[in-house]
C-alpha positions in Angstrom: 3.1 11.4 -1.8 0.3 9.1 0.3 -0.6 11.7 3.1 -3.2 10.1 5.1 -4.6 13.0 7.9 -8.4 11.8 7.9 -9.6 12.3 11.3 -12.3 9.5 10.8 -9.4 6.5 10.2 -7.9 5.1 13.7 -4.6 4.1 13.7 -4.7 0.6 12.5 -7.3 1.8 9.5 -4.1 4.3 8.5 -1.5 1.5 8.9 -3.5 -0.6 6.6 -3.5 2.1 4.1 0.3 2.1 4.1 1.0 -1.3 4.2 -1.4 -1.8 1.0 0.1 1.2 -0.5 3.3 -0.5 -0.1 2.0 -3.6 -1.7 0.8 -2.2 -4.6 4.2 0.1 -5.4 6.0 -2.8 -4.4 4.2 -5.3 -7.0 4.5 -2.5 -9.7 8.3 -2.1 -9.1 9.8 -5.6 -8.4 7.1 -7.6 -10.6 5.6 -5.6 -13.1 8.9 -3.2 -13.3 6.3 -0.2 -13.9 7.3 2.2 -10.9 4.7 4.8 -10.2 7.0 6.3 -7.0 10.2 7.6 -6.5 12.6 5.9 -3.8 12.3 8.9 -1.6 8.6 8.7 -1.7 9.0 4.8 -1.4 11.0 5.6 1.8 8.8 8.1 3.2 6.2 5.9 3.2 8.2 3.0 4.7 9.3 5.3 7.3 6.0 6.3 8.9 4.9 3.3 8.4 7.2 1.7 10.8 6.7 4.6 13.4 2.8 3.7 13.1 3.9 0.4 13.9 5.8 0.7 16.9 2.8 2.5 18.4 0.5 0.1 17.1 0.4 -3.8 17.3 -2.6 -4.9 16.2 -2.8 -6.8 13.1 -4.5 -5.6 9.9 -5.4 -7.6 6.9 -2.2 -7.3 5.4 -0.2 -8.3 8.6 1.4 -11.6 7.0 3.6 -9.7 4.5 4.4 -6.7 7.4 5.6 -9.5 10.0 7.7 -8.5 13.2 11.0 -9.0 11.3 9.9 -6.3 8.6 13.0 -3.9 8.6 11.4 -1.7 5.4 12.4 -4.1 2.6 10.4 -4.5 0.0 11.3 -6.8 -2.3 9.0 -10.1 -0.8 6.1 -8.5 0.8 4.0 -9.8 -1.9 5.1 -13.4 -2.1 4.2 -13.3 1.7 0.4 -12.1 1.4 -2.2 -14.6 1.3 -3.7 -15.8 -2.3 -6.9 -13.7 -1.7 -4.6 -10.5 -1.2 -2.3 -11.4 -4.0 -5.4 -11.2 -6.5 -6.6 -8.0 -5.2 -3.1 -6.0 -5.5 -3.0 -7.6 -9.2 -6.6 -6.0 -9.4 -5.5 -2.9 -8.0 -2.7 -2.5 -10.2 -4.1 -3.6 -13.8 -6.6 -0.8 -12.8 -3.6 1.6 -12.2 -1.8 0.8 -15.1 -4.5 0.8 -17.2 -5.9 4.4 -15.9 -2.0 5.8 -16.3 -1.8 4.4 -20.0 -5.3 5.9 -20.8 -5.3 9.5 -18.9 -1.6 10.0 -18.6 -1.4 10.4 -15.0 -0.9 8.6 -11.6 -4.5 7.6 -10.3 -3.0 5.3 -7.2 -3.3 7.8 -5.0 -7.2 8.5 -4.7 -7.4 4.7 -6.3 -6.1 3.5 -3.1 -6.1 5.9 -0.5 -9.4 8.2 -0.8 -11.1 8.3 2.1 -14.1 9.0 0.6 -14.3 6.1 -1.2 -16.4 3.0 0.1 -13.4 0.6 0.0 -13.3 -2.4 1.4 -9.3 -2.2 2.1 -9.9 0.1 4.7 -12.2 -1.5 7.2 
């Protein structure tokens, strides 16, 4: 499950981290029909993500696909990110995939998420 309690992210970092999270298991479910999540973690995520973003309007990179309409439904986020995003969530998830067939585990997590990590998604 994403858990994101770093003390050095601000609020719109930790929304950005969710809404990419959501890209990515959204690409892997609806496109690549290789689910990494369950629904209830799917909806866990979705959840606190739209509390973060009650509290929080500014934009983030991935804004366009998370637009003021955005009830928690998944299915087009990625058809609405730019081209530049698109190619990055492909990245990210070829890298995924290919770390799952090879090690036989889920890698999203720190692939995405670890704050430790010098990742550009973040800033």
């Amino acid at each position: 499950m994403l858990n994101i309690n770093n003390p050095y992210l601000n609020l719109t970092q930790r929304i950005a981290l969710y809404e990419r999270w959501l890209l990515i298991h959204s690409y892997l479910y609806y496109e690549l029909n290789e689910p990494m999540k369950t629904d209830f973690e799917f909806d866990c995520v979705k959840k606190e993500l739209l509390r973060l973003r009650k509290k929080q309007k500014n934009k983030t990179r991935y804004s366009s696909a998370f637009d003021e309409e955005w009830n928690g439904s998944c299915f087009e986020l990625f058809s609405k990110c730019s081209k530049s995003i698109q190619e990055s969530i492909i990245q990210d998830c070829e890298l995924i995939i290919e770390r799952k067939n090879r090690y036989g585990i889920d890698p999203s997590y720190s692939a995405v998420t670890d704050p430790r990590s010098n990742d550009k998604h973040i800033r």
